[in-house]
C-alpha positions, 0 to 999 in steps of 0.5 A, a space after each residue: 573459404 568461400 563469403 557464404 560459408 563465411 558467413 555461415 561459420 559466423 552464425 553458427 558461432 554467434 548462436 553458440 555464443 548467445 547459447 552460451 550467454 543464456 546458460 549463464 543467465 539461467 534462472 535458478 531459485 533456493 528459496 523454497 526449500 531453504 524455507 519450507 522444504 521440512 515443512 512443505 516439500 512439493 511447495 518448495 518443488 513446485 516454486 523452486 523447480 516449476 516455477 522458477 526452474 521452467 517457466 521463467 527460463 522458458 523462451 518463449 517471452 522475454 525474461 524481461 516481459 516476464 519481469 513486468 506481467 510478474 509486477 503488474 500480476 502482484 500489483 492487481 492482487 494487491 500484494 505490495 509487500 517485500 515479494 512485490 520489491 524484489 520482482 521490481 528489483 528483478 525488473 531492473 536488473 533484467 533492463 526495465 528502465 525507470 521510465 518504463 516501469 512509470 509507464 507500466 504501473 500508470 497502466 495498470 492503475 487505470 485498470 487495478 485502481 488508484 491506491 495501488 498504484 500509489 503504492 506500488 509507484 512508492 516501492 519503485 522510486 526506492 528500487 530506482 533509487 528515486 525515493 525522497 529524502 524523508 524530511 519529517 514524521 509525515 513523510 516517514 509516515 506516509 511511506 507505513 500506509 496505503 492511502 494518501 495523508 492529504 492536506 491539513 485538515 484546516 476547516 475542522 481545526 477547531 474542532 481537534 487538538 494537534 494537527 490534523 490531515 484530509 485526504 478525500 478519497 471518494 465524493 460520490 455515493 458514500 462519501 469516503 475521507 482517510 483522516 490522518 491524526 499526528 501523535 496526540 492529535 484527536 477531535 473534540 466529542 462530537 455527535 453525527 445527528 440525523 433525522 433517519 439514517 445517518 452516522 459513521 463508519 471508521 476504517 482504522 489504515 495505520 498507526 494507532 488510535 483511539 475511539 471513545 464513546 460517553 460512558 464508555 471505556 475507550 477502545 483501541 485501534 489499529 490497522 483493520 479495526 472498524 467501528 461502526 457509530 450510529 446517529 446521536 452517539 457521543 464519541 471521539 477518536 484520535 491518535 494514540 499519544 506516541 503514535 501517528 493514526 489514520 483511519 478511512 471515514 465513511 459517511 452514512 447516508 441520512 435524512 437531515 443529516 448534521 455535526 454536533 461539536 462538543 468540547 474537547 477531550 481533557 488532557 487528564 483523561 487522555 493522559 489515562 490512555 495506554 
């Protein structure tokens, strides 16, 4: 047999044998009928069959490229719940390395923003098995919430009872700070004064907590509860008693604008909180 038609069989063999490979990494997905095929049949078609069925095993791009756009598709739309976990995890079996997935999520973030990077870099340090031992409440904490703790918030001490944490997140324009309160830490009463304008929007971001104004019973807050405190309200917010609370705090422009710290909550009243 003559070297060129040698090396023509062995082609032809090794394109069989690649062939043969891809068929055996052949993408397949259940998920959508096992879920929602009584409920929602051309869904779980379209998601099953479509989607999975021809475009993640169509060739034209790398099962492995697919992976990263797939998690760089999620993290810009903000989706960082167990769906973002598993394309992370598909990304790793399909040969993303740890170094290439920092390098992807450190992009996009330049791009999709800062919070969503962080929160996306923590699912991945789970999924390459990287994830910090969690050594106390605050670090077990952190992982529930989007936005970072900070540090203790050790200026404004005197004005909380417990412990608690800063972490400023915009300087400039609105002044915008996640405040983070251990169980059972809350702040004194206190009134934002301001000669025009002025006051405080809170964000509740995880956990529980309270908000109070004089007079007033006290409300509940959990992640998604805004509440919005003008200027020359007497007020105090803090964290449930068995629960850590976070909340974003937006500043609001004023004229003459100031604190008024008051005296704290009373552990009878607090107590009263359910």
């Amino acid at each position: 047999m003559k070297s060129a038609d040698v090396e023509s069989n062995l082609k032809a063999l090794i394109g069989k044998t690649e062939r043969k490979s891809d068929m055996k990494k052949k993408i397949t997905q259940t998920a959508g009928r096992e879920q929602l095929g009584d409920f929602a049949p051309m869904f779980a078609h379209l998601n099953d069959d479509v989607l999975f069925g021809e475009v993640w095993n169509d060739e034209a791009i790398s099962v492995k490229t697919k992976c990263i756009i797939t998690v760089v598709s999620l993290m810009a739309s903000g989706i960082t719940d167990s769906s973002l976990k598993y394309h992370l995890e598909n990304a790793k079996k399909n040969g993303v390395t740890k170094e290439e997935i920092a390098a992807v999520i450190t992009h996009a973030t330049m791009y999709v923003g800062w919070p969503k990077g962080w929160a996306v870099f923590r699912l991945a340090k789970e999924v390459w098995n990287e994830t910090s031992p969690a050594a106390d409440d605050k670090d077990r904490y952190q992982n529930t919430i989007f936005f970072p703790i900070g540090e203790p918030n050790d200026a404004y001490a005197k004005y909380f009872v417990g412990q608690s944490y800063l972490a400023p997140l915009s300087t400039t324009g609105v002044p915008a700070y996640n405040v983070t309160f251990e169980s059972g830490c809350r702040n004194n009463w206190h009134i934002h004064k301001a000669r025009k304008g002025g006051g405080q929007t809170l964000i509740c971001v995880g956990g529980r907590g309270w908000y109070q104004e004089w007079g007033k019973d006290a409300v509940p807050m959990t992640p998604g509860t805004v509440i919005n405190i003008p200027a020359g309200v007497k007020h105090w917010h803090g964290a449930a008693a068995d629960s850590w609370f976070s909340h974003i705090a937006l500043e609001i422009p004023g004229e003459d604008t100031s604190n008024e710290w008051l005296e704290p909550v009373s552990d009878e009243d607090y107590g009263k909180l359910e």
